[in-house]
LUMLOTOR-391287 format. One record per residue (C-alpha): residue in one letter; x, y, z. Coordinates in steps of 0.25 Angstrom, whole numbers, plus 5000, padded with zeros to 4 digits. Example, Ala and Ser with C-alpha at 12.3 -4.5 7.8 and 13.67 -1.06 7.14 Angstrom:
2
A504949825031 S505549965029 
//
This chain:
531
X493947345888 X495047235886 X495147275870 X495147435875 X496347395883 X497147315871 X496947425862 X497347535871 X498847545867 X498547555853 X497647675856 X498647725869 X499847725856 X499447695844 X500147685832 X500747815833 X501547865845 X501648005846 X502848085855 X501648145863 X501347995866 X502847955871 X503048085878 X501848055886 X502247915891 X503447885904 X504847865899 X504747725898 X505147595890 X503547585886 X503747745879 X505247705874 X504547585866 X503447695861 X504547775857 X505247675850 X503847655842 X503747795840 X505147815834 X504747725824 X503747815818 X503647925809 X504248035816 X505248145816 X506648165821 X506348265832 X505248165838 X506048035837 X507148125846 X505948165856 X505448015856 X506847975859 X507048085872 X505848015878 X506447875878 X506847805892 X507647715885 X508347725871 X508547605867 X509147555853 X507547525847 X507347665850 X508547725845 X508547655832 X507347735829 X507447855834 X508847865824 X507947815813 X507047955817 X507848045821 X508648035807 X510048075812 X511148005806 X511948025817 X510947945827 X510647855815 X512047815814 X512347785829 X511147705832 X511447615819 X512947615827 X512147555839 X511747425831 X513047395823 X513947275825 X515347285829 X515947275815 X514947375811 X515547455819 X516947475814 X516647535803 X515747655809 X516147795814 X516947805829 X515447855834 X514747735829 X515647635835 X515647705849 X514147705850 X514047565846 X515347505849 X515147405863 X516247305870 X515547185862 X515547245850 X516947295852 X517347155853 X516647085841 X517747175833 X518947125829 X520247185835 X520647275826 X519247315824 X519247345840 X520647435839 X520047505827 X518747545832 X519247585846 X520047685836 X518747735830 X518147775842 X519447805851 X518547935855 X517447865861 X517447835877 X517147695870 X518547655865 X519047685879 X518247585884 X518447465871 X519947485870 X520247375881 X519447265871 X520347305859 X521247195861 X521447055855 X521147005868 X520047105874 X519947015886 X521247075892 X520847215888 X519547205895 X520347135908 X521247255909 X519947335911 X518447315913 X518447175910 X516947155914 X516447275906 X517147215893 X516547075897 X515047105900 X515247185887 X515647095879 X514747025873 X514646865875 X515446845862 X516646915864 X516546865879 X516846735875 X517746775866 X518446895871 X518346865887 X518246715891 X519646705898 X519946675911 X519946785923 X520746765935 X520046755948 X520646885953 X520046955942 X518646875942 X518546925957 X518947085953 X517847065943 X516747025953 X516947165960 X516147225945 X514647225943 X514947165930 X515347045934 X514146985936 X513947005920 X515246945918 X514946825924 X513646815919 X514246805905 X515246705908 X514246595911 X513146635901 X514346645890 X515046535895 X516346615898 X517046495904 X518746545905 X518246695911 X517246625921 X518246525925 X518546595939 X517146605943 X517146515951 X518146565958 X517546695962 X516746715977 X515346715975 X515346805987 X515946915978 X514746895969 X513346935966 X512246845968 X512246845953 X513546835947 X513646705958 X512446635950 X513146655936 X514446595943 X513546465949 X512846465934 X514246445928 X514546345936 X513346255933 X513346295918 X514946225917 X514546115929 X515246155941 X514046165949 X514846145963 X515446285961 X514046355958 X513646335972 X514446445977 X513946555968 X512446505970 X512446505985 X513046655985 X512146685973 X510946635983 X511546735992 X511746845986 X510546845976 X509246945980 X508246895971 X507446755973 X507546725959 X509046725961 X509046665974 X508246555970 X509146535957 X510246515964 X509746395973 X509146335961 X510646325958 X511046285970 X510146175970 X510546125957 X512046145961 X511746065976 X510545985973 X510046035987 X508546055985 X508446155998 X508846255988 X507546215980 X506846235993 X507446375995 X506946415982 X505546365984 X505446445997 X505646575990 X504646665986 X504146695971 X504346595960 X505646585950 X506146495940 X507146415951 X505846395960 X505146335950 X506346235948 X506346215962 X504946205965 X505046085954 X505946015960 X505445995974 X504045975967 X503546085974 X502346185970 X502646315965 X501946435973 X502046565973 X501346585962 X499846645956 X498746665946 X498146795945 X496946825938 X496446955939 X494846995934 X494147135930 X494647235918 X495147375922 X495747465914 X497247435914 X497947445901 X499247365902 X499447365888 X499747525888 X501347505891 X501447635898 X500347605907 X500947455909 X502047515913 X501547615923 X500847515930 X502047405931 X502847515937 X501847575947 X501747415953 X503347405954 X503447535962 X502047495969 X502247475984 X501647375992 X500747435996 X500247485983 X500247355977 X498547305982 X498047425974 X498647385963 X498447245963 X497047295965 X497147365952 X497847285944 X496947155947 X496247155932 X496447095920 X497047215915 X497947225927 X498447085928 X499747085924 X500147205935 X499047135946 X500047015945 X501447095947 X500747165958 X500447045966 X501846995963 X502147115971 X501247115981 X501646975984 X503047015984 X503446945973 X503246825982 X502246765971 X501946755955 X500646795950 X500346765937 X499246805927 X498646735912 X498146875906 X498146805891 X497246695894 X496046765884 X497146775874 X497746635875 X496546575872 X496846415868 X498246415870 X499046295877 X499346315892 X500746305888 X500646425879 X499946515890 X500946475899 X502246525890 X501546655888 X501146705901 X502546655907 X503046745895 X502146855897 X502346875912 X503946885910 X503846965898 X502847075904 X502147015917 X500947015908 X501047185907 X500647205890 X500947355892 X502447295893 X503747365884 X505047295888 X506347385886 X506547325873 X505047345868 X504547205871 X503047235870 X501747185877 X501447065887 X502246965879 X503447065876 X503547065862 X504547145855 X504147235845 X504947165832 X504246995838 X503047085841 X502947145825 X503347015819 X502146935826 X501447015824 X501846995809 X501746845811 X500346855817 X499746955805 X499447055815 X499247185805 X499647325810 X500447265822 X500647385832 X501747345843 X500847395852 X499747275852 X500747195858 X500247255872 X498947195870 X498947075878 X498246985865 X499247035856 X500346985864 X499846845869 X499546815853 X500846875847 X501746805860 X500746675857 X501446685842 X502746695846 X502746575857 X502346495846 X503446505838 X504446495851 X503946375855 X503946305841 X505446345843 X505746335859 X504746255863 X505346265877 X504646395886 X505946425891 X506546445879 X505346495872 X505346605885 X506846635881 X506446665867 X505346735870 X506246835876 X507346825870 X507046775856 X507246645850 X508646665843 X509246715856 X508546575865 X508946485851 X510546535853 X510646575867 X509746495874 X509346325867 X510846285869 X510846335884 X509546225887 X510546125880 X511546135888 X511246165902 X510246135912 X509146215908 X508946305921 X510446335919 X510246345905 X509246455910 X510246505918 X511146535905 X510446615898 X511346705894 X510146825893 X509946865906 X508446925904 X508246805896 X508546705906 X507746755917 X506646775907 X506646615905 X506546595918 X505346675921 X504746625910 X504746505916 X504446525929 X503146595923 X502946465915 X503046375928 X501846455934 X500946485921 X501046315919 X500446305934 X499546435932 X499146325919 X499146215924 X500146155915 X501046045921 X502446115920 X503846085926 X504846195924 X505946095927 X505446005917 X505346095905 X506646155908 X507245995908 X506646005894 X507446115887 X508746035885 X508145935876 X507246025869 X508546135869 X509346005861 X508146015850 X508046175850 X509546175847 X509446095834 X508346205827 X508746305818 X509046425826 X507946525825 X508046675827 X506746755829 
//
């Protein structure tokens, strides 16, 4: 039965995926990725153009191939607009550079080049909107008009270059009034921005969101001027509706104060987050709220069909309460595992973790350690679900994407790799097996492997080694200049935490993270690596 299961998405799509196939599946990212696979077959114009009507979202994979399909040299020629660089761009016709021409890339062009190209596509509702950047000093240009627009747009590059000057406070305080502040203040503490954030500090944490008053706080800390966080913190604290954020902001205020009842607070609250974790460490104090599941039986759940992996997650977030026992009820198998744990989550009220070791059959003699790092990967990536397709095709229960997916397969000798295998749960637990090996021969740290993991090893090699050199490692995390990628760190590890006591591997989070700096010191003297 358990091989029958593997081996029903090969038999559900096959090699060959037909219209008929696609048209009968929901508008969906799960069908846009089939349709992506599709348009890279051997078919005609008129059934690329049908494949692309039934997309939900056309993204640049998709439209890259269906330009290839369709064989119109108009198409063809403004999709191959969409990828080229600014200086590309001069040279192209005033449609090509309207359709590919953006704020950053506007301002990677030299002066003269700007005033020329605003020339070539004076007819576009685009020029309109460049014209204030087409300056020596686009700084100026942008302040006469939407200055944060300009800013967030920018690019980190040309910010540092173009728009760290100072702000008076009168403007500062005008521009907390915009939804776009918060993102302007973001990028000056991840970038460093210090002459624009200068007046920061004078701003009232009252006038701010519970978010934009953490970033300020962080900038603090991050240049040593931990007195003036505490502000920012305490209205953050007030202002913020999530736990995690909540309880992120007492970490910080306990850092800034040194008064431990903050650490008390955060251990009375429900759930488990990376800044419990911290705190619970320590007060020495054990963590709770925390299980193992482990379901028995077979049924006949197929998670590794994406479409039914799908239904199924979003039938359980829009289940009721008290919809949620017939569920559990069903979903309490082997099969079932992953969705049994999410509906216990739920019925609990999120008040609780429940975690599952589905891979342990496939893990056979690996190290505690290993099991561990991949189940703390596994349940961020896709809670365990192998029917799982990310909006950028990230496949299976360890989330490969398709190009790391064919190149380990290459690696491994896997002959007549079909992207589809990497829903069956063996295939991912060995190809994701492969590929940890060579992230810990280079990261050794989980953290940074987790950051690579996600985010590739050239972007946690430049972005990421240096931060761990400098600051203190859960600022550091704070840092991150990704935002998806920092809070993916920090599940990761919390997920680590409760795997090494699910394991019974001694394990202290504050300890491992106290590691990173010297470690980082030794990563930073390697040849750079980009894979």
């Amino acid at each position: 039965m358990r091989l029958l299961l593997l081996l029903l998405p090969l038999f559900l799509f096959g090699r060959q995926i037909t219209l008929d196939f696609l048209a009968s599946k929901p508008r969906s990212i799960e069908r846009d990725f089939y349709i992506w696979r599709y348009l890279d077959q051997n078919i005609t114009p008129a059934q690329a153009q049908r494949a692309l009507e039934l997309s939900f979202h056309v993204n640049r994979k998709i439209l890259r191939r269906y330009a290839q399909k369709r064989g119109d040299a108009n198409i063809s020629h403004i999709v191959a607009c969409l990828d080229m660089k600014a200086q590309e761009l001069s040279d192209q016709d005033p449609s090509c550079i309207a359709a590919s021409i953006s704020v950053a890339k506007f301002l990677q062009l030299p002066i003269d080049e700007r005033k020329e190209l605003l020339q070539k596509i004076a007819a576009f509702p685009i020029a309109k909107k460049l014209q204030p950047l087409a300056t020596k000093y686009p700084f100026f240009g942008a302040l006469e008009n939407d200055f944060l627009y300009y800013f967030n747009a920018a690019g980190w590059n040309n910010r540092a270059r173009y728009f760290n000057y100072e702000i008076d406070v009168q403007t500062m305080r005008r521009f907390t009034k915009s939804w776009r502040f918060r993102s302007f203040v973001r990028h000056i503490v991840l970038e460093d921005l210090g002459n624009i954030g200068y007046n920061l500090f004078l701003l009232d944490p009252d006038t701010l969101d519970a978010q934009t008053n953490f970033w300020i706080a962080i900038y603090a800390i991050k240049h040593d001027f931990g007195s003036l966080a505490g502000k920012f913190l305490r209205a953050s604290l007030a202002k913020a509706t999530k736990r995690r954020h909540k309880n992120r902001a007492r970490y910080w205020l306990y850092r800034t104060t040194h008064d431990s009842r903050y650490l008390t607070d955060i251990l009375a609250t429900p759930g488990i987050d990376i800044y419990k974790i911290l705190a619970a460490e320590k007060l020495k104090k054990p963590l709770q709220n925390f299980a193992l599941l482990s379901p028995q039986g077979h049924s006949d759940l197929n998670l590794s069909d994406p479409f039914e992996a799908a239904r199924l997650y979003k039938l359980i977030r829009k289940a009721k309460k008290p919809d949620l026992p017939a569920l559990a009820k069903r979903f309490d198998n082997i099969e079932g595992a992953p969705l049994y744990a999410i509906v216990q989550t739920k019925m609990d009220g999120y008040k609780k973790e429940y975690l599952i070791t589905p891979y342990e059959s496939l893990l056979g003699d690996a190290n505690a350690s290993r099991k561990i790092l991949l189940y703390s990967l596994a349940r961020q990536e896709s809670l365990f679900i192998p029917g799982t397709i990310s909006y950028s095709y990230a496949l299976g229960p360890l989330q490969f994407m398709p190009f790391l997916a064919r190149h380990t397969a290459k690696e491994l000798n896997v002959s007549d790799f079909d992207l589809d295998s990497m829903f069956e749960e063996d295939v991912a637990v060995r190809f994701a097996n492969h590929h940890l090996d060579y992230l810990e021969r280079h990261l050794v740290h989980p953290l940074l492997i987790a950051y690579a993991y996600n985010a590739g090893i050239g972007f946690t090699r430049r972005n990421l080694i240096e931060l761990f050199c400098k600051y203190d490692p859960v600022l550091a995390m704070e840092l991150n200049p990704s935002g998806q990628n920092r809070h993916y760190g920090k599940k990761v590890m919390e997920n680590f935490t409760l795997y090494a006591k699910i394991f019974q591997l001694p394990f202290s989070l504050t300890e491992s993270l106290g590691r990173l700096k010297p470690l980082c010191r030794t990563l930073r003297s390697q040849t750079p690596i980009a894979k």
